[in-house]
C-alpha positions as CSV (number, residue, x, y, z in Angstrom):
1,X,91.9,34.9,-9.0
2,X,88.6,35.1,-7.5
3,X,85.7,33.7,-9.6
4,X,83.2,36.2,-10.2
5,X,79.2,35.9,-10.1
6,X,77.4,36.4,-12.8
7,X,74.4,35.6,-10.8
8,X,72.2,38.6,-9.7
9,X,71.2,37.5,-5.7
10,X,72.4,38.6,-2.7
11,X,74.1,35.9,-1.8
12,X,76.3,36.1,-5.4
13,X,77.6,39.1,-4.1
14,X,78.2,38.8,-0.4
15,X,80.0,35.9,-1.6
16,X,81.9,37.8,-3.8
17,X,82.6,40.6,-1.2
18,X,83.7,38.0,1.2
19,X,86.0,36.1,-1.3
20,X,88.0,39.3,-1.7
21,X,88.3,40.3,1.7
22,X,89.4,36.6,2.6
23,X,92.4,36.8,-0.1
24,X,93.2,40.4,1.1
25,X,93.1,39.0,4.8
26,X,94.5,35.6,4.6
27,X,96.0,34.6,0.8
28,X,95.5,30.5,0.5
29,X,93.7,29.9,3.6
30,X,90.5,28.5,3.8
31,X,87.6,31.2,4.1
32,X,85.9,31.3,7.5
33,X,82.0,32.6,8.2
34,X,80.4,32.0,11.6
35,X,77.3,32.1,13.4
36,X,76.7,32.1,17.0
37,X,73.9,30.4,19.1
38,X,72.9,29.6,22.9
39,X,71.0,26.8,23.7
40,X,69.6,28.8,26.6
41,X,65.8,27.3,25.5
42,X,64.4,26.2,22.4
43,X,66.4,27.9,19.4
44,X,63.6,29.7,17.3
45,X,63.3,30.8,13.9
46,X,64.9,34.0,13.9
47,X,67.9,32.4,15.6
48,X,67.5,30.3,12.3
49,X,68.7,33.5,10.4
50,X,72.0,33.6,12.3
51,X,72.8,30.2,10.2
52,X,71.2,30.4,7.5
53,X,72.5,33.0,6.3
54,X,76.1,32.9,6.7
55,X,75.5,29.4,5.7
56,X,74.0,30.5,2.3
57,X,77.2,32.6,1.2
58,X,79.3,29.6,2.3
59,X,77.8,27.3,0.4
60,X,78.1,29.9,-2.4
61,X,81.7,30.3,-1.8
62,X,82.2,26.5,-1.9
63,X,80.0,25.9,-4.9
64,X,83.0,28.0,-6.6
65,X,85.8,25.5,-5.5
66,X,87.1,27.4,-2.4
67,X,87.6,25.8,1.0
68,X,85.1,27.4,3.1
69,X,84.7,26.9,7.2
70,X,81.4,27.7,8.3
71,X,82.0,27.5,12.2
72,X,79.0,27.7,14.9
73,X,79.8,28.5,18.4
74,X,77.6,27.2,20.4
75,X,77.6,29.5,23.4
76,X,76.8,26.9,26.0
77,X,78.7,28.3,28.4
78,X,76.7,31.5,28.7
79,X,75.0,31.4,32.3
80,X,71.5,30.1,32.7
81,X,69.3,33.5,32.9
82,X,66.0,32.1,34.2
83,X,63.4,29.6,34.5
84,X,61.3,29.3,31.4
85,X,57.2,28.8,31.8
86,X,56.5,25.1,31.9
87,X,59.7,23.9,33.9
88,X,59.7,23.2,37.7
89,X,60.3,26.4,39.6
90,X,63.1,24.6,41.7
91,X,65.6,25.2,38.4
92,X,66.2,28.6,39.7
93,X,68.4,27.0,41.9
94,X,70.8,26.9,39.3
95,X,70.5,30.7,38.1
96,X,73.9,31.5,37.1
97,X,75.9,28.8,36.1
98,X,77.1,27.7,33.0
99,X,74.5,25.9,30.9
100,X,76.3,22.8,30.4
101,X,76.0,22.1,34.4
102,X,72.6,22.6,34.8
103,X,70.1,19.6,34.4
104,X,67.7,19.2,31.2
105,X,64.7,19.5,31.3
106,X,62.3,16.6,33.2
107,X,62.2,13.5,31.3
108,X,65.0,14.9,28.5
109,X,67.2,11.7,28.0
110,X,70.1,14.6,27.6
111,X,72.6,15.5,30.1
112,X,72.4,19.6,30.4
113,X,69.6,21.9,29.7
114,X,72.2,22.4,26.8
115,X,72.9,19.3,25.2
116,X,69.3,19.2,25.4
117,X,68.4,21.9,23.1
118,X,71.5,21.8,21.2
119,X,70.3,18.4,20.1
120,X,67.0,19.8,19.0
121,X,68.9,22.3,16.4
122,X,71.5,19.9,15.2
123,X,68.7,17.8,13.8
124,X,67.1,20.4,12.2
125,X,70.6,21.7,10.6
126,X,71.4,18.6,9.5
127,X,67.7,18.1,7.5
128,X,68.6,21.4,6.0
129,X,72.2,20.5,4.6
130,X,73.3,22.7,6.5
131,X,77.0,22.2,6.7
132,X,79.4,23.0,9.6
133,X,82.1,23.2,12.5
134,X,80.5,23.1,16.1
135,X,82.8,24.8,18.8
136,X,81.5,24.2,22.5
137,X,82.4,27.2,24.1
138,X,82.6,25.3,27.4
139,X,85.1,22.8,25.6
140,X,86.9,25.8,24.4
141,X,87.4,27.7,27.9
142,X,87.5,24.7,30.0
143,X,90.3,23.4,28.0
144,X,92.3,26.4,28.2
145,X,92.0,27.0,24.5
146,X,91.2,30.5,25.2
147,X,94.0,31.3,27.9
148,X,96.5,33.5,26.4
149,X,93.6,35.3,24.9
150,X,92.0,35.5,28.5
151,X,95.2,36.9,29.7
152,X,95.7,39.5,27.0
153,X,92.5,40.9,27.4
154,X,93.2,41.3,31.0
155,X,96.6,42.9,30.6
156,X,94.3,45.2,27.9
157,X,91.0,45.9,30.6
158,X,92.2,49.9,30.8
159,X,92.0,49.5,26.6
160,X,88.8,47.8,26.6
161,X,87.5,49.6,29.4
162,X,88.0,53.2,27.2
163,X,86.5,51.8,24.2
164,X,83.2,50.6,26.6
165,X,83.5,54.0,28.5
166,X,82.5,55.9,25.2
167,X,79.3,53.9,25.3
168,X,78.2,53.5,28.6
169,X,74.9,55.2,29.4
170,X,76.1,56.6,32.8
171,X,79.3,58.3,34.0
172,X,81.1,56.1,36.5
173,X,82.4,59.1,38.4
174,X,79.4,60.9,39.0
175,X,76.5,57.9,38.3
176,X,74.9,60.6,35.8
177,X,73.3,59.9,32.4
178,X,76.1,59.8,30.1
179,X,75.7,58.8,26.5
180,X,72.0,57.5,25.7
181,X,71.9,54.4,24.3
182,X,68.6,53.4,21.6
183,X,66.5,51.3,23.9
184,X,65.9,47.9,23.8
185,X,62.3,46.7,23.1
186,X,60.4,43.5,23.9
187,X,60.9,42.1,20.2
188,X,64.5,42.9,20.9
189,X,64.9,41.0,23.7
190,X,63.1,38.1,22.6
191,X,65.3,37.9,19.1
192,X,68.2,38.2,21.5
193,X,67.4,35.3,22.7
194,X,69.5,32.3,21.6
195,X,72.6,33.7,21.1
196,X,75.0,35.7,23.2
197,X,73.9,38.6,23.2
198,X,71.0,38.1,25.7
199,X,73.2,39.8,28.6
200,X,74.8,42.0,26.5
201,X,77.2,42.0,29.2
202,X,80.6,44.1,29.4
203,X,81.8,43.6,32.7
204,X,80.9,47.4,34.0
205,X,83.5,48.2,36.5
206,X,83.2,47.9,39.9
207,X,84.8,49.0,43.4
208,X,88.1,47.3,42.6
209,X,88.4,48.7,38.8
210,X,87.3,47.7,35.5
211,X,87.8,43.4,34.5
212,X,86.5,42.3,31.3
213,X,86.5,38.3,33.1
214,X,84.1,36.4,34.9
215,X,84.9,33.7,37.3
216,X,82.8,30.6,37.5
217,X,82.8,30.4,41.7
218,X,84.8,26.9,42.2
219,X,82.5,26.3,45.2
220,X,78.9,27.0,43.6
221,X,79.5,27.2,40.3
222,X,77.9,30.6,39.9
223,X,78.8,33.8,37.8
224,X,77.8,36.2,40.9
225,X,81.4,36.9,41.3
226,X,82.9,40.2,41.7
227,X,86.8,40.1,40.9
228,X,88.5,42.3,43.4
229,X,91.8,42.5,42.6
230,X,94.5,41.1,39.8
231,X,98.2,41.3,39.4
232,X,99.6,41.5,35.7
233,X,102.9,40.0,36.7
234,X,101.5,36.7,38.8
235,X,98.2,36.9,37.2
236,X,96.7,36.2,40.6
237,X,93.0,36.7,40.3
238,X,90.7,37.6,43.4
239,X,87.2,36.7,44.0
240,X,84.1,36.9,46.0
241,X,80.7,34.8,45.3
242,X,77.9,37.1,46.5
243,X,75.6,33.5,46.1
244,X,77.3,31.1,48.2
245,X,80.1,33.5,50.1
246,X,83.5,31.9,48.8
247,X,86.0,33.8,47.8
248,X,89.5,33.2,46.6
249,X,92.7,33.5,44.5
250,X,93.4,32.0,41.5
251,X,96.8,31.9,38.8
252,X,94.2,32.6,35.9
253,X,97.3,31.6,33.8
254,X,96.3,28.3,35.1
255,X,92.2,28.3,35.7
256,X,90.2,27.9,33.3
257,X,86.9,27.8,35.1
258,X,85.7,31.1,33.8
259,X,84.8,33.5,31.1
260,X,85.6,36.8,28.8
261,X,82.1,38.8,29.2
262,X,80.1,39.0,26.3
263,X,81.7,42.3,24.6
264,X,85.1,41.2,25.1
265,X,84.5,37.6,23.9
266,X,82.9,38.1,20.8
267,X,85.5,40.3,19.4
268,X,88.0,37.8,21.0
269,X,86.6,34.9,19.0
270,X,86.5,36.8,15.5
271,X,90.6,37.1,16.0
272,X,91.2,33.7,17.3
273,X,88.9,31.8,14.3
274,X,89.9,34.5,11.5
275,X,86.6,35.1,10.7
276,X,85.5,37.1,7.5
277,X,82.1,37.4,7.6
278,X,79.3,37.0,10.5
279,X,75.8,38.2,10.1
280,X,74.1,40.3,13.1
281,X,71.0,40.9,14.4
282,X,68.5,44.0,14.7
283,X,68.9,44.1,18.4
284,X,73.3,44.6,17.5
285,X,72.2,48.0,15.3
286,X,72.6,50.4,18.5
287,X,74.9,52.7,19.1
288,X,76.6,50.2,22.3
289,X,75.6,47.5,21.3
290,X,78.4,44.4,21.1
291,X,78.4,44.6,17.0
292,X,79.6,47.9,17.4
293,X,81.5,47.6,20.6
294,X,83.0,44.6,19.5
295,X,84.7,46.3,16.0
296,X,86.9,48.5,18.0
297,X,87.5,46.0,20.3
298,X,88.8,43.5,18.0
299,X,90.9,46.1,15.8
300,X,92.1,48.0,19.1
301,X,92.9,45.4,21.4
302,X,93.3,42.0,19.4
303,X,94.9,43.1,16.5
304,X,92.7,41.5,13.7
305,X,89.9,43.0,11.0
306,X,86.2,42.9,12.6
307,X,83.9,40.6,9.7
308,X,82.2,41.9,7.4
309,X,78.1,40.7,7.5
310,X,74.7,42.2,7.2
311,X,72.5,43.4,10.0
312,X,69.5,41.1,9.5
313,X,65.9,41.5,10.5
314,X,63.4,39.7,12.5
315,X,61.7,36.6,11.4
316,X,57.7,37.2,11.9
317,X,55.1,34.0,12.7
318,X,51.6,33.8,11.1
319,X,49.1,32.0,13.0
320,X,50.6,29.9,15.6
321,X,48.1,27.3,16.8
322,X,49.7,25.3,19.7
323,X,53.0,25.4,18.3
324,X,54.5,27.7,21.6
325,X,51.5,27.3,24.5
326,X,54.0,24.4,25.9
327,X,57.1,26.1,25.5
328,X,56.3,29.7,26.2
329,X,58.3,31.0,23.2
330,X,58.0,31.3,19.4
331,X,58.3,27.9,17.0
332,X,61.6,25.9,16.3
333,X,62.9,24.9,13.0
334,X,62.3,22.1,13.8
335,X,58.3,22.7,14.4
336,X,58.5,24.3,11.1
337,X,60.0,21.3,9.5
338,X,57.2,19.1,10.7
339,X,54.8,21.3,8.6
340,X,57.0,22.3,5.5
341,X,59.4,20.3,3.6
342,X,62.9,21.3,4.1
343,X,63.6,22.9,0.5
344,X,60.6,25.0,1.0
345,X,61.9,26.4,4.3
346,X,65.7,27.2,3.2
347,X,64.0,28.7,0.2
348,X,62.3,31.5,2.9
349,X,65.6,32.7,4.1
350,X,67.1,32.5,0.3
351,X,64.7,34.7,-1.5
352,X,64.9,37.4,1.1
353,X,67.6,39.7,1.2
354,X,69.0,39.4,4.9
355,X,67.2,42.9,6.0
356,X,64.2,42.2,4.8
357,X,62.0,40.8,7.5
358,X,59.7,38.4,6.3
359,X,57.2,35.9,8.1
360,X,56.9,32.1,7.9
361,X,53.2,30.4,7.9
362,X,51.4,27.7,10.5
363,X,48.0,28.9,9.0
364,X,46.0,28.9,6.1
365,X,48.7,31.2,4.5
366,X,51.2,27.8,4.2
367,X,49.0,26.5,1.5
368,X,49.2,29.9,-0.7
369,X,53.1,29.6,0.2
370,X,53.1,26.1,-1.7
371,X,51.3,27.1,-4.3
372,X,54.2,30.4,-4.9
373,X,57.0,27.5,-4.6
374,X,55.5,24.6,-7.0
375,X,54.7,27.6,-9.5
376,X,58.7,28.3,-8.9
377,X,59.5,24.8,-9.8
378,X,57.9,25.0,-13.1
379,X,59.1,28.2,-14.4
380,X,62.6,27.3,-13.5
381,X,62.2,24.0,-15.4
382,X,61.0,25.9,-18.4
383,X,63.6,28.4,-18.2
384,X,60.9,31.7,-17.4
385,X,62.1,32.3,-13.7
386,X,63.9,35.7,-13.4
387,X,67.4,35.0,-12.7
388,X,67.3,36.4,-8.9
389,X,64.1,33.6,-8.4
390,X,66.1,31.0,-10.1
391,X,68.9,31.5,-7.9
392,X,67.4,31.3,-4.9
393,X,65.5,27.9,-6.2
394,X,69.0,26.6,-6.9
395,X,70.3,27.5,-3.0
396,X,66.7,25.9,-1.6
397,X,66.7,22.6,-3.5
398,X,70.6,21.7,-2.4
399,X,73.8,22.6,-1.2
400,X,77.8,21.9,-3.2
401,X,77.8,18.9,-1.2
402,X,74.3,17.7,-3.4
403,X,70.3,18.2,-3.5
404,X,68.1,17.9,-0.8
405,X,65.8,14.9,-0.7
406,X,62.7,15.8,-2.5
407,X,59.1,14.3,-3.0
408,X,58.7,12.1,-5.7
409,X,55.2,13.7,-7.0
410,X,54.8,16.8,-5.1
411,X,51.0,17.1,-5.7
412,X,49.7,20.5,-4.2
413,X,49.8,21.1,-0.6
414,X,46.7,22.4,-0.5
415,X,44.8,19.5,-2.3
416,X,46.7,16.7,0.6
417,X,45.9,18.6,3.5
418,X,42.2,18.2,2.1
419,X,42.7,14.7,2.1
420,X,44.6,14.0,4.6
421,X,41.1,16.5,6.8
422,X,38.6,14.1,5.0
423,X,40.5,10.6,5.6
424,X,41.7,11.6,8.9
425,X,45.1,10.3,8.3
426,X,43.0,6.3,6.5
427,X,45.8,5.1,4.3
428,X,43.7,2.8,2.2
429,X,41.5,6.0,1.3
430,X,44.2,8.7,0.9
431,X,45.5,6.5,-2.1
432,X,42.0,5.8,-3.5
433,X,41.6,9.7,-3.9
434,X,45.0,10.6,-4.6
435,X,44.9,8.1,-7.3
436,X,41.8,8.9,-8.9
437,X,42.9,12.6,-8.5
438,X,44.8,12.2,-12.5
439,X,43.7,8.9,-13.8
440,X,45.3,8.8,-17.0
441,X,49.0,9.1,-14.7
442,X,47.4,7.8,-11.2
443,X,49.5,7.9,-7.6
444,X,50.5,4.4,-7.1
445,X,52.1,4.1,-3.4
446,X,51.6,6.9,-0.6
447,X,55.4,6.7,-0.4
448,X,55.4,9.2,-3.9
449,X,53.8,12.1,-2.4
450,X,56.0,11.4,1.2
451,X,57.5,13.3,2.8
452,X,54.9,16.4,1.3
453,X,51.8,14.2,2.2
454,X,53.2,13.6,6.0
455,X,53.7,17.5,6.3
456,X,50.3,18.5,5.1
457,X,49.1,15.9,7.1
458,X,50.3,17.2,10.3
459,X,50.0,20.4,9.5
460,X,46.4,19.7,9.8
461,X,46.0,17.6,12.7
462,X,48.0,20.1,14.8
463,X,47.4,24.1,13.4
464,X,43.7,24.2,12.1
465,X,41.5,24.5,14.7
466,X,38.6,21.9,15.6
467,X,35.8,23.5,14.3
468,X,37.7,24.1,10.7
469,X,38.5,20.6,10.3
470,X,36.0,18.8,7.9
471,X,33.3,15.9,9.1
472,X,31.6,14.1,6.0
473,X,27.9,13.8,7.0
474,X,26.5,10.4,7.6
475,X,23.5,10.5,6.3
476,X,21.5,13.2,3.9
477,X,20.0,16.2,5.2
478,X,16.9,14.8,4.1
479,X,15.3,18.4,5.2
480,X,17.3,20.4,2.9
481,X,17.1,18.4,0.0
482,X,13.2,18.7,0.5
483,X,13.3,22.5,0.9
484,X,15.2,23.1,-2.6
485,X,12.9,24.6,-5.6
486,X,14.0,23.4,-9.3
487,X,16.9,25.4,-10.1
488,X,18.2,23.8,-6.7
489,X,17.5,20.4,-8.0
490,X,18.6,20.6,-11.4
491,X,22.0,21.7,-10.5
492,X,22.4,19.0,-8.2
493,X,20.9,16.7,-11.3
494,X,23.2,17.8,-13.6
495,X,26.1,17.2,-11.1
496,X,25.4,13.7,-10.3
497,X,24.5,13.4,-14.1
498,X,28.2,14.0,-14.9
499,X,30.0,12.6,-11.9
500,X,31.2,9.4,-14.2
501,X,32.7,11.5,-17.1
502,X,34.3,13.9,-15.3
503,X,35.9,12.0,-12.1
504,X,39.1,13.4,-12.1
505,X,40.1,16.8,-10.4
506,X,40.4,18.7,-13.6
507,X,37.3,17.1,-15.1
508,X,35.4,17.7,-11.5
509,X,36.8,21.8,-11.5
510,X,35.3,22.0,-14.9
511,X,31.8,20.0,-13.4
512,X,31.7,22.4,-10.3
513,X,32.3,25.6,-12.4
514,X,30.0,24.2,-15.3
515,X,26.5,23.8,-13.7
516,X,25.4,27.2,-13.1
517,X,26.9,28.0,-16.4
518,X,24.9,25.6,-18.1
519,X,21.4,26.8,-15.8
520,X,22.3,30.5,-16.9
521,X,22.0,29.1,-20.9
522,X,26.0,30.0,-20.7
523,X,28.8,27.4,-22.7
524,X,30.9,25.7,-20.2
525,X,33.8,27.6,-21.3
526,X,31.9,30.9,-21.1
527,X,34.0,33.9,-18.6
528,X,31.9,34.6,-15.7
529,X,30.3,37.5,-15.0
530,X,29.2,39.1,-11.7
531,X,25.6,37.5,-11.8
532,X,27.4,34.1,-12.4
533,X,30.0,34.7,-9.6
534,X,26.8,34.8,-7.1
535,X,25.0,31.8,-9.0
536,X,28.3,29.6,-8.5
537,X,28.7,31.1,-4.9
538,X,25.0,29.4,-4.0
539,X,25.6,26.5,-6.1
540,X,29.2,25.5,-4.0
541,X,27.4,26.8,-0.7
542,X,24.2,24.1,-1.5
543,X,27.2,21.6,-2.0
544,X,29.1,22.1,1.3
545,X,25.8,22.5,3.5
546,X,24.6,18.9,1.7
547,X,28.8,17.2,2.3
548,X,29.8,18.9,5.4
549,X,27.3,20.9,6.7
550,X,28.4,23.7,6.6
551,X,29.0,26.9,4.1
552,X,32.3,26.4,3.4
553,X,35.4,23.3,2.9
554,X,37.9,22.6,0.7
555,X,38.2,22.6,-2.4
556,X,34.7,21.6,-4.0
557,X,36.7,18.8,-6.7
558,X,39.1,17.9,-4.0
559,X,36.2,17.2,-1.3
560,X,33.9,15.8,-4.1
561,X,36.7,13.2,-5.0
562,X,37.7,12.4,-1.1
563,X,34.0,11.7,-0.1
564,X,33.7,9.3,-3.4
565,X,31.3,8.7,-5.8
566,X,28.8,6.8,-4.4
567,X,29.0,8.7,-1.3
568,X,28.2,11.8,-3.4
569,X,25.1,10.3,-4.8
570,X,23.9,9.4,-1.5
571,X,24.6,12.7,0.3
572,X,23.0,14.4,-2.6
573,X,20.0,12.6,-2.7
574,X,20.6,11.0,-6.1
């Protein structure tokens, strides 16, 4: 009997959908989910969703004691579409052939513009947990795995053709509108990207009749093949390459240098792997689209259940600083990985139900993100998360297989990316301030806030601009310290005057927060009212335009303790 969740996320009850429709499908056998991806270029973060979330439910599904196959096709032998921005112009000689046979990018150690970006997300999946079965669809047709499934969809092409015909936008007859298909937008397109569905191909027909296969040309190694004619008893195929001229017959009962177009092959794959449950994307929701296309196909033609999986929505990017001028497309897991520790990004694609779209932070928002996560931490280790939140912690932290590696002392983002702005990356003085930051349970080695304190770190050096990063003055700005009156010296006074007692970052919050308290006759504990709101807001500005010269930095206790005391005095003319 199926276990039951008693858990209240959306990944308790896919799981539980998909457990029941596995033992309806295929009693005893293990449960299979899939995802799909084409290492066509850099494989972004909304290609992320395609795993993540099929991965999510399997781990669920596993965490219960059932065997569970999470397989990822990776489509690399989709053809090469076009020539990204930033690679030599002369790779559009190789336009239209399978990905695995055209050359990586210059100076890649790889060898194919697949393997080369392939590699890219199998390091990133495995710093995620993410467990699973990779299937090279070039291994798969070259091998002839696919061959009696190749044939049956030939001996089927009047089938599939019908079920394709009620989609098509124009009648083939008269070359007239037909049925109108929901365009396809730019953010479309681009999520389309990285997986098979970029061509959206389905083999319209041509002079010769309707062929859901595409030859490979044998001389060229190009799709721009037109199949001309086919006998169902010899299975001899006919050929012509409109790219090099070639043309031929094959026995396609015996070639294998080809494959099903995209409508026909997805649906073919779901039959041949037994899968249960696949996740699509936004750009599948149309009325022709392959999702939908794909369901009749696989019911009508193959003989097998279509899976059951969400429609999920786009992944969003806030404030992108270099991360895609090189690449000329949106950021990688693995860019996001260098910024965010890995827990923290599963947890993104956890806490969201699959369509809800939701965005993921290179700016200023990643340290507010932090802040949402360690606050997480805490109230599941006390037991006052909500049980949806709790769940989702749970899914972020590790997988059945164990938890993710973690940071030892994960002190806030947003107080080492201060540090790390201030040191510029000095060891000897990022552990001076990160010890002196609690002193009664100080930081001993750099190595207990790694790998957080490497994140911050780079997420600094690489995402704030120049003219946001923070430069200590040298000396005092002797002219401003000679222009304040004596409510602008006493509050420095009283600053330096309790530096010694309160050098910690509590005890330094409470100094910063405390001086124009104390001018206004206030207790140190006293709430603040407007009036003090502006006094602190002139007190903090005087502070920054002394440090860093300018009206704003991080964190007054944070900067106060990375520039050190002695520093302080001097800057501060004490």
């Amino acid at each position: 009997m199926a276990q039951q969740s008693t858990e209240t996320d959306w990944v308790s009850r896919f799981a539980d959908e998909v457990i029941a429709e596995a033992e309806r499908r295929a009693p005893g056998k293990p449960v299979v989910v899939a995802s799909g991806l084409s290492p066509s270029g850099p494989i972004h973060l909304g290609n992320l969703r395609e795993v993540m979330t099929p991965h999510l439910v399997a781990d669920e599904i596993r965490r219960r004691g059932h065997a569970c196959i999470h397989v990822l096709s990776w489509d690399d032998y989709d053809r090469y579409r076009k020539v990204p921005a930033g690679i030599d112009p002369s790779w559009a000689e190789h336009i239209g052939k399978p990905l695995t046979a055209v050359p990586a990018p210059p100076g890649s150690p790889y060898g194919s513009w697949a393997e080369h970006f392939k590699a890219a997300m199998e390091e990133s999946l495995a710093e995620l947990g993410i467990e699973y079965r990779g299937i090279s669809q070039t291994e798969q047709y070259t091998s002839g795995a696919y061959r009696e499934q190749v044939l049956h969809a030939m001996k089927h092409r009047g089938d599939i053709d019908a079920v394709l015909d009620r989609y098509r936008t124009k009648d083939k007859t008269t070359g007239k509108p037909k049925k109108q298909q929901k365009p396809v937008d730019e953010a479309e397109l681009e999520a389309a990207e990285g997986s098979g569905a970029a061509s959206e191909d389905d083999g319209s027909a041509g002079r010769a009749g309707y062929y859901p296969y595409k030859p490979y040309c044998t001389v060229c190694n190009k799709d721009l093949t037109t199949v001309t004619g086919y006998d169902d008893e010899t299975t001899d195929l006919s050929y012509e390459c409109t790219a090099c001229g070639h043309s031929e017959t094959v026995a396609l009962r015996e070639f294998d240098h080809g494959k099903l177009v995209w409508k026909v092959d997805w649906p073919m794959r779901w039959a041949y792997e037994g899968v249960v449950f696949e996740p699509s994307g936004v750009d599948h929701s149309s009325p022709g689209s392959s999702f939908v296309v794909g369901g009749q196909i696989v019911r009508e033609v193959f003989g097998a259940d279509q899976p059951i999986g969400p429609m999920y929505a786009f992944v969003g990017i806030s404030g992108m600083a270099k991360m895609s001028s090189s690449k000329g497309g949106v950021p990688t897991p693995g860019d996001a990985l260098k910024i965010m520790e890995a827990p923290l990004l599963r947890w993104l694609y956890a806490r969201r139900k699959p369509n809800q779209s939701f965005k993921i932070a290179f700016d200023q928002e990643i340290q507010r993100l932090y802040d949402e996560w360690d606050k997480l931490a805490a109230k599941v280790a006390d037991g006052s998360a909500q049980p949806a939140d709790a769940a989702a912690y749970k899914r972020a932290i590790g997988t059945a297989a164990g938890e993710l590696p973690v940071t030892p002392r994960p002190l806030p983002y947003r107080t080492l990316a201060s540090v790390m702005d201030i040191t510029a990356g000095h060891d000897e003085q990022t552990l001076r301030i990160l010890s002196e930051l609690d002193p009664d349970n100080p930081v001993r080695s750099l190595d207990e806030a790694r790998p957080r304190l490497d994140k911050a770190e780079y997420w600094i050096t690489t995402q704030v601009p120049a003219d946001q990063r923070t430069i200590v003055r040298d000396e005092p700005d002797k002219e401003l310290l000679g222009s304040l009156d004596e409510e602008g010296r006493t509050s420095l006074r009283l600053l330096l005057d309790g530096l010694d007692e309160h050098w910690s970052l509590d005890g330094l919050t409470t100094l910063v927060y405390g001086v124009p308290k104390i001018q206004a006759g206030l207790a140190p504990d006293a709430k603040p009212t407007p009036e003090l709101k502006v006094a602190q807001r002139a007190f903090f500005a005087l502070l920054y335009n002394l440090l860093v010269g300018r009206d704003t930095g991080p964190r007054l206790p944070t900067l106060l303790l990375a520039v050190g005391a002695d520093r302080v005095r001097r800057l501060l003319g004490g």
